[in-house]
C-alpha positions as CSV (number, residue, x, y, z in Angstrom):
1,X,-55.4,17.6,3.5
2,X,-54.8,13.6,4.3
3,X,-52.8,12.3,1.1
4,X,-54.9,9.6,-0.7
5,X,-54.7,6.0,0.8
6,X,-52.5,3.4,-1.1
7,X,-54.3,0.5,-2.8
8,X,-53.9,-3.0,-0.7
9,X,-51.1,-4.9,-2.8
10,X,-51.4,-7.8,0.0
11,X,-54.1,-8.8,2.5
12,X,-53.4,-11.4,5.2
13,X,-56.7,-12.6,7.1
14,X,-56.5,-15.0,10.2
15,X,-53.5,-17.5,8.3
16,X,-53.1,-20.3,10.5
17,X,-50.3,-22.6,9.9
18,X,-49.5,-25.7,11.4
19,X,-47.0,-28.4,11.9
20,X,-48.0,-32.0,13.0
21,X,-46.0,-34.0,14.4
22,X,-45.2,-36.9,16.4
23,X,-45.0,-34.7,19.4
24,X,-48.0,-32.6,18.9
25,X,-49.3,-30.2,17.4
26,X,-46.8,-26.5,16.5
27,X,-49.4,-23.6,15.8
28,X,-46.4,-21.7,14.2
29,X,-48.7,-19.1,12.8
30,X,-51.9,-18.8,14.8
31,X,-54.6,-16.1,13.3
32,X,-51.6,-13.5,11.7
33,X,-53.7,-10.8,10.0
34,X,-52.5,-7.8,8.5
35,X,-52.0,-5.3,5.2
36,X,-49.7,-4.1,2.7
37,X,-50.2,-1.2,0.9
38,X,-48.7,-0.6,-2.8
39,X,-44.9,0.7,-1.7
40,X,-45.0,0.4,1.6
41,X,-42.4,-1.6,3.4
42,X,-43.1,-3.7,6.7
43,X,-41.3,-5.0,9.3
44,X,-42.4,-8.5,10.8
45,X,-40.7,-8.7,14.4
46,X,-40.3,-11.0,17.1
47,X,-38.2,-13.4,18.7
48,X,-36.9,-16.2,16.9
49,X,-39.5,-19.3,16.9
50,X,-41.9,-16.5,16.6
51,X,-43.6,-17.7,13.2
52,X,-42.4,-14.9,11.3
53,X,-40.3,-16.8,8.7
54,X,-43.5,-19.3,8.5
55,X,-45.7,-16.1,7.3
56,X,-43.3,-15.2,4.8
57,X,-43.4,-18.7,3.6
58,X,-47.1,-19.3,3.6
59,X,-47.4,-16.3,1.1
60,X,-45.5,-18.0,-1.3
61,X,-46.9,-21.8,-0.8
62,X,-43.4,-22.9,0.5
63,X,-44.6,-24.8,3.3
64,X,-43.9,-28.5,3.3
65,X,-45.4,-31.8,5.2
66,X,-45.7,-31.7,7.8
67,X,-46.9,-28.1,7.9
68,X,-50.0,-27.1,6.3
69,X,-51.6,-23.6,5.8
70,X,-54.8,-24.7,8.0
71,X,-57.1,-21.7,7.5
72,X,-57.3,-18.0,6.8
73,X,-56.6,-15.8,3.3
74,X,-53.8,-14.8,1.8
75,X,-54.9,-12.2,-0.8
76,X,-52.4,-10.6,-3.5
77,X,-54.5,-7.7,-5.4
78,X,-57.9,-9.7,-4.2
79,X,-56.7,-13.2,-5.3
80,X,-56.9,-16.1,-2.6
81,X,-53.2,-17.7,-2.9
82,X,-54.0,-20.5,-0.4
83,X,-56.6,-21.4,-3.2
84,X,-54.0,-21.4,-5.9
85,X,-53.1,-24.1,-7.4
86,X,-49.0,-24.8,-7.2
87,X,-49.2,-24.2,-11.2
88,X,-50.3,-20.7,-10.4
89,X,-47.8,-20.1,-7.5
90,X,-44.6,-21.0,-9.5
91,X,-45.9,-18.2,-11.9
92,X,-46.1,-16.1,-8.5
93,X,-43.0,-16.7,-7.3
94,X,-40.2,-14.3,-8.8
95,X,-42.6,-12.3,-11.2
96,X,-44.9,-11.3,-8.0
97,X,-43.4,-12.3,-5.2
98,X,-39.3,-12.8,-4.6
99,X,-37.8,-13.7,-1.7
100,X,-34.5,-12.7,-0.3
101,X,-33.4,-15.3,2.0
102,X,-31.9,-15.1,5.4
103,X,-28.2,-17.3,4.1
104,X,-26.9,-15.6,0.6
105,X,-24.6,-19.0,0.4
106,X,-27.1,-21.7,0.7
107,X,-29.6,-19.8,-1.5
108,X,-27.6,-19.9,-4.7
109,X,-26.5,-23.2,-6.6
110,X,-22.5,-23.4,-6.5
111,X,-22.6,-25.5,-9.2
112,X,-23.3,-22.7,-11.7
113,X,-22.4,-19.1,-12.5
114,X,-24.3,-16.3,-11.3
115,X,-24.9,-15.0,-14.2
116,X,-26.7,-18.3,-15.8
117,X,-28.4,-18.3,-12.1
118,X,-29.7,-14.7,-13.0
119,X,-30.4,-15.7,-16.9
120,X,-33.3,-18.1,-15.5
121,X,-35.5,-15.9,-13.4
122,X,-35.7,-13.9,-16.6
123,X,-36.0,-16.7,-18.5
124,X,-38.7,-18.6,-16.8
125,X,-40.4,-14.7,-16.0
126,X,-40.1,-12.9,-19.2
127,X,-40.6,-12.7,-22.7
128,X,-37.0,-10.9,-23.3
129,X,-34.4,-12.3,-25.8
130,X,-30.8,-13.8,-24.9
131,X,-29.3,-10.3,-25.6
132,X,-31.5,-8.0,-23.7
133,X,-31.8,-10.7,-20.8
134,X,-28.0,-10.6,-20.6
135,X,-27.8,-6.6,-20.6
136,X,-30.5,-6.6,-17.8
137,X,-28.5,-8.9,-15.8
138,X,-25.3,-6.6,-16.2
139,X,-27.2,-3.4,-15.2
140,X,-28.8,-5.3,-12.0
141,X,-25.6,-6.5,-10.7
142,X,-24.3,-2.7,-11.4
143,X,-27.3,-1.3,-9.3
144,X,-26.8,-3.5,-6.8
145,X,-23.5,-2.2,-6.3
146,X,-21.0,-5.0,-7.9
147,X,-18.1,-3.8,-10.5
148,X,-16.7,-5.1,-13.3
149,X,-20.2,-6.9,-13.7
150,X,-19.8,-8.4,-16.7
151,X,-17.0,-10.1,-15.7
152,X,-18.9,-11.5,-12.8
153,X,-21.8,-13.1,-14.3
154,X,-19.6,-15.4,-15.1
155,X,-18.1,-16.0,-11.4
156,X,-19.5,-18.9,-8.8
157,X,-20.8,-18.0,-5.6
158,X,-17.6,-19.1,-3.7
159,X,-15.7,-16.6,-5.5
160,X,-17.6,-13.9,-3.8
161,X,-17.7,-12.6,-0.2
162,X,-20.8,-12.7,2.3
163,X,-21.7,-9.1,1.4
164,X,-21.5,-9.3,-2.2
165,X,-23.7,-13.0,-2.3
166,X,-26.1,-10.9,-0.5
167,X,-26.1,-8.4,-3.0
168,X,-26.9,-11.0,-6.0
169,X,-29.3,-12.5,-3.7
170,X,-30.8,-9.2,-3.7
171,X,-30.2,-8.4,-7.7
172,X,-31.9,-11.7,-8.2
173,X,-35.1,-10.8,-5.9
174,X,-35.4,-7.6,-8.2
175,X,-34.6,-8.7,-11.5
176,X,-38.0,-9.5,-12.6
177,X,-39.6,-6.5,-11.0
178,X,-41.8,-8.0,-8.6
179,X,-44.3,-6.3,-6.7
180,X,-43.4,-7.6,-3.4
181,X,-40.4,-8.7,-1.8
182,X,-40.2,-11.1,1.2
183,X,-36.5,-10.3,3.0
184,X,-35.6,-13.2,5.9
185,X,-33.2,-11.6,8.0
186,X,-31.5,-10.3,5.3
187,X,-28.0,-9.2,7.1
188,X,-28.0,-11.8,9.9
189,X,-24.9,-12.9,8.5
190,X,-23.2,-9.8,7.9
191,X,-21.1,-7.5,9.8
192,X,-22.0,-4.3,11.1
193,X,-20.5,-2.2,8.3
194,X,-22.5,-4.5,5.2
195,X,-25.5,-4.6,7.2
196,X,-25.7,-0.9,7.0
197,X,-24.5,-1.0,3.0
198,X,-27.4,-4.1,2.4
199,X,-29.9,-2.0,4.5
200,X,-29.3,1.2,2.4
201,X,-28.8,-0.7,-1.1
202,X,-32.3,-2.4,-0.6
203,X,-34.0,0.9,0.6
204,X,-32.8,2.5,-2.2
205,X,-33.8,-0.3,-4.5
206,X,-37.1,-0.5,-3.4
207,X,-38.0,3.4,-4.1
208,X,-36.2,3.1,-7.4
209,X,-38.6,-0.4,-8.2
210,X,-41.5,0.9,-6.5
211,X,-42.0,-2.8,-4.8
212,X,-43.5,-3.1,-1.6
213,X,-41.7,-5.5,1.3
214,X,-42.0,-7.7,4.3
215,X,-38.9,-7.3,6.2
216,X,-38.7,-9.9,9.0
217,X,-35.8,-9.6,11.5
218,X,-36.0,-9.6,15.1
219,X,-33.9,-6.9,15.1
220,X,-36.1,-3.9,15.7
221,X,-32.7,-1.4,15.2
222,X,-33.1,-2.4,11.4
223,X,-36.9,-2.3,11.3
224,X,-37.0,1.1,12.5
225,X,-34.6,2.2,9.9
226,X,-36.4,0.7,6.4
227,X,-40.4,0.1,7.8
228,X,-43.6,2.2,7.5
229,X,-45.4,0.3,9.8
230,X,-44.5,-2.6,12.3
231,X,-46.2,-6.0,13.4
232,X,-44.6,-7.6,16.0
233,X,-45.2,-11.4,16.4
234,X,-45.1,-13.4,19.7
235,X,-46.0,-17.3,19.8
236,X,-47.8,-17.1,16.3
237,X,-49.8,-14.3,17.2
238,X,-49.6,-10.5,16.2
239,X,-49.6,-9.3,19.7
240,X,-49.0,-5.4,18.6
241,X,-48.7,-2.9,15.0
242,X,-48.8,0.2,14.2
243,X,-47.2,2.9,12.1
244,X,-43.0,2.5,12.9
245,X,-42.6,5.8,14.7
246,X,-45.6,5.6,16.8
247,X,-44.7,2.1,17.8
248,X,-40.7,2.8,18.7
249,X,-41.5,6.0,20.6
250,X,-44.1,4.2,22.8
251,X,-45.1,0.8,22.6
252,X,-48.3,0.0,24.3
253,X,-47.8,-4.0,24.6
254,X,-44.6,-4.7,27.0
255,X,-43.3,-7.5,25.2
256,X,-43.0,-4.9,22.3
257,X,-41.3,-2.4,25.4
258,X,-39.1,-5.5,26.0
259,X,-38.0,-5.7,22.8
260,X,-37.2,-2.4,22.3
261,X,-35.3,-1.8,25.9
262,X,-32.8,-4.6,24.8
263,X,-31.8,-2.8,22.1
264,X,-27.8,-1.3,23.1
265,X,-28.1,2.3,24.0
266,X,-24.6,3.7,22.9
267,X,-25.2,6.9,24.1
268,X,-25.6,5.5,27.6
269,X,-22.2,3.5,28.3
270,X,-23.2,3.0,31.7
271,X,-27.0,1.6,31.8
272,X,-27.2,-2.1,32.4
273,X,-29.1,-3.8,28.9
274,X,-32.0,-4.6,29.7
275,X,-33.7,-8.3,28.7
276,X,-36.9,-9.8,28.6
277,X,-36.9,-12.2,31.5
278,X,-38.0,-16.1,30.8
279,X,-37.7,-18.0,27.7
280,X,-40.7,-18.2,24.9
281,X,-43.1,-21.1,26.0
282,X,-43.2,-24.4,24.6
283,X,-45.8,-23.5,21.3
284,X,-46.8,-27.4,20.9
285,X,-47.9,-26.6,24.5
286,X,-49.1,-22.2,25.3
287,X,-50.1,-21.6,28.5
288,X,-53.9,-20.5,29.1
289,X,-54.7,-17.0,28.5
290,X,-51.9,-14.6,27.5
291,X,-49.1,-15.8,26.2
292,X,-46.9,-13.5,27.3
293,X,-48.0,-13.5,31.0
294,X,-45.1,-15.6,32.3
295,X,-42.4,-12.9,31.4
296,X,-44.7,-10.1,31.6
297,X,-44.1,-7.2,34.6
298,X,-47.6,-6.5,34.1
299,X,-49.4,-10.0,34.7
300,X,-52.5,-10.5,36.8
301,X,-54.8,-12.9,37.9
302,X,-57.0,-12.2,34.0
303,X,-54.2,-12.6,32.0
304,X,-53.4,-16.8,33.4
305,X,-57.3,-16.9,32.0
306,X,-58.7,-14.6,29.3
307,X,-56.9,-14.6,25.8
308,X,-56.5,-10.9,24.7
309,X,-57.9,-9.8,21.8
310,X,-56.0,-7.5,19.6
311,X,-58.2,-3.9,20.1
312,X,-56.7,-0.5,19.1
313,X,-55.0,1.9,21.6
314,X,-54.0,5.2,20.3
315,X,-52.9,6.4,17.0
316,X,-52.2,3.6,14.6
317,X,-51.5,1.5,17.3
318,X,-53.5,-2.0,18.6
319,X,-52.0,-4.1,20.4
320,X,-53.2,-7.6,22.6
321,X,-53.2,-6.5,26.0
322,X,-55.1,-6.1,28.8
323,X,-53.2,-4.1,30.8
324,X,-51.5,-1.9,28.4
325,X,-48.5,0.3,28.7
326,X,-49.3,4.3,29.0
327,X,-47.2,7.1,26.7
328,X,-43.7,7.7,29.2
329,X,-44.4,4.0,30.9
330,X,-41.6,1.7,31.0
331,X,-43.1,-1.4,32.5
């Protein structure tokens, strides 16, 4: 018997986000529509330039001049934030909706402690006391893995190492419980061994909130490891999704194939990586039709002249191609 189907916590409908400039026109996000079920974690993949870090700041009305959110829906359990007013989204942001950003060191203040950095999310977020905001502070900073954490609330962010900013990035994303938490490449600037910590700490502390979260990376490795479901981003547009196993096993879009082939095969010393040939086109300027089609192994004469339409494949899987890759094809 199918288990009961989640409640929609988030519901993105054709965003389109734009940059004007003097140079023309960037559609950095270009008709991006997907879900986000109560719990569920997604990953948002891609290329850098991709728009994926512009999606994650639509949702929370972070997008400055001159970018505007141009069209679409951005729907947290069925309210419009694109409506809301910036009153409304600073109530948003950190109660509903944290963000975990992709440089621990440039997204805390070094001119105060971490604890009095901590002491105003609850603050601005909560109705607790000085005392209780204090212990919940401690117990956060202990979850998240950090010792002697009374000691370091009172510490700066210099005194701490890239792993353990990270982690009071993360502490901070979760202190007010929110129910969905935006991570930007959140171990780019780790090293192998803390990537795998961070990956496992925020997994963990995810379950334990029962938060859902966007996890964009371009690093489909990590994806694989913390997502239900994948959508994979290519010039502003979703060109594939689907549910995470279905998707790594066998991708039916080839730039999603591409992606995955250039991932390092350890167990084979001796294959030669494989890359996706070409560079990402110039957005101010796509070509006609498929985006893709320059880089693409698969390319004919419709893709330089029909857009593709994201249609479903098999499974969970949709994906916007029109020559699609079989189960078992490589290219």
């Amino acid at each position: 018997m199918a288990g009961k189907a989640q409640p929609k916590l988030l519901e993105v409908r054709d965003l389109r986000t734009y940059f004007h400039t003097f140079a023309g026109t960037v559609r950095a996000v270009n008709g991006v529509s997907f879900d986000i079920a109560a719990g569920e974690v997604m990953g948002l993949v891609g290329e850098s330039g991709g728009g994926k870090s512009v999606v994650g700041f639509s949702i929370l009305g972070l997008i400055d001049s001159p970018g505007k959110i141009e069209g679409g829906e951005i729907r947290l359990n069925g309210e419009d934030l694109v409506k809301a007013g910036e009153a409304r989204l600073r109530e948003i942001r950190g109660r509903e909706i944290s963000m975990v950003f992709q440089d621990p060191m440039t997204s805390l203040n070094p001119l105060h402690s971490i604890g009095r950095q901590m002491d105003e999310v609850l603050r601005l977020h909560s109705d607790l006391d000085v005392k209780t905001r204090h212990a919940a502070c401690v117990e956060m900073l202990e979850n998240v893995g950090i010792s002697r954490a009374e000691e370091r609330l009172k510490a700066y962010p210099h005194q701490f190492s890239g792993g353990m900013r990270q982690r009071v990035v993360i502490a901070i994303a979760l202190l007010a419980r929110p129910r969905l938490i935006i991570a930007d490449e959140p171990t780019t600037a780790l090293d192998v061994t803390i990537q795998s910590q961070i990956l496992k700490l925020m997994r963990r502390q995810i379950a334990k909130k029962g938060a859902s979260m966007i996890l964009v990376t371009h690093d489909l490795a990590v994806v694989s490891e913390m997502a239900n479901h994948i959508t994979v981003l290519y010039c502003g547009n979703v060109v594939e999704r689907g549910r995470t196993r279905e998707l790594i096993e066998a991708p039916a879009h080839p730039y999603t194939r591409g992606l995955i082939d250039s991932i390092p095969d350890l167990s084979n010393r001796h294959e030669r990586l494989q890359q996706i040939p070409g560079t990402v086109p110039d957005i101010r300027n796509l070509p006609k039709g498929c985006n893709f089609r320059d880089r693409c192994p698969r390319a004919q004469a419709l893709c330089g002249e029909v857009e593709p339409s994201l249609t479903a494949q098999r499974g969970s899987l949709s994906a916007a191609c029109h020559f699609p890759l079989r189960p078992g094809k490589r290219a």
